[in-house]
C-alpha positions in Angstrom: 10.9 -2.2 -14.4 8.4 -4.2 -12.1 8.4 -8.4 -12.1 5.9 -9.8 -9.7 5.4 -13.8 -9.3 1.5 -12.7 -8.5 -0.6 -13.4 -11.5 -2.8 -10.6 -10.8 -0.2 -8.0 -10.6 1.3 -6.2 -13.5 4.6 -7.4 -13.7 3.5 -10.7 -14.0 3.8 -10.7 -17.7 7.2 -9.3 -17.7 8.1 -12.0 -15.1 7.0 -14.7 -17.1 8.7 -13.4 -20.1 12.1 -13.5 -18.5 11.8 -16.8 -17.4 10.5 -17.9 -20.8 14.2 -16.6 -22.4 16.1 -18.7 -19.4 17.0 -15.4 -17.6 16.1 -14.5 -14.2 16.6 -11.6 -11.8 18.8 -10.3 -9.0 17.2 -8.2 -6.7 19.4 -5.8 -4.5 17.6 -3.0 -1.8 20.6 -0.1 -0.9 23.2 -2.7 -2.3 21.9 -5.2 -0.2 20.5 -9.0 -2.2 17.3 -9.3 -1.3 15.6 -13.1 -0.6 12.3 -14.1 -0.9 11.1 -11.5 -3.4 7.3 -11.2 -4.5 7.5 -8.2 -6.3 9.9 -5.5 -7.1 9.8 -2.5 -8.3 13.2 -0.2 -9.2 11.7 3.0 -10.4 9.1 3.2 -7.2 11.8 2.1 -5.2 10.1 -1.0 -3.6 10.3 -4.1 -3.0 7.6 -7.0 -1.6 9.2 -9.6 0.2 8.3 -12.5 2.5 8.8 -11.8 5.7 11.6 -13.9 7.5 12.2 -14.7 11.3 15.4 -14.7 12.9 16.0 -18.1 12.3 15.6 -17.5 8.9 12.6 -18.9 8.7 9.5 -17.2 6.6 6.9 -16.3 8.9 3.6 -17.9 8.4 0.3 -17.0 10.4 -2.5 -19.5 10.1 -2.0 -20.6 6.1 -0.9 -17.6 4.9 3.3 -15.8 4.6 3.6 -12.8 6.0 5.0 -10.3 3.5 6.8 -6.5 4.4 6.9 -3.9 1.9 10.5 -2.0 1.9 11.8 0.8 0.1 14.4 2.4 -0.2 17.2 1.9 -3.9 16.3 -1.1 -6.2 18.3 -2.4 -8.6 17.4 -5.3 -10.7 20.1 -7.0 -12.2 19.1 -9.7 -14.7 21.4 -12.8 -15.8 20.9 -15.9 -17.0 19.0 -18.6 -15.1 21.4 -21.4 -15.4 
């Protein structure tokens, strides 16, 4: 399965279909929860994150977040929203 929040990417649609039914998802890299997400993928193992400093803080430069790509076992556990 693949969700993005990008509208230009393709699992925009599935995305905005979850949150239509009131569901949402949990996003976990090697059994780790993952913040921040952009776009996950679980059967390319992947996952598109904004990048965070060590405060905790997402890293900006000029007006844009800096985002990381990371890989590694995905699992996307949905549930609902509320």
């Amino acid at each position: 399965m693949r969700l993005s929040v990008n509208c230009g990417d393709d699992g925009h649609s599935q995305w905005i279909s979850l949150k239509s039914l009131g569901r949402t998802a949990d996003i976990f890299l090697d059994g780790v929860w993952q913040a921040n997400v952009v776009t996950v993928d679980d059967e390319a193992g992947t996952v598109l994150r904004y990048k965070t400093g060590d405060d905790g803080r997402l890293i900006v430069d000029g007006d844009e977040f800096i985002c990381e790509l990371v890989k590694g076992e995905v699992e996307i556990r949905l549930r609902d929203a509320s």
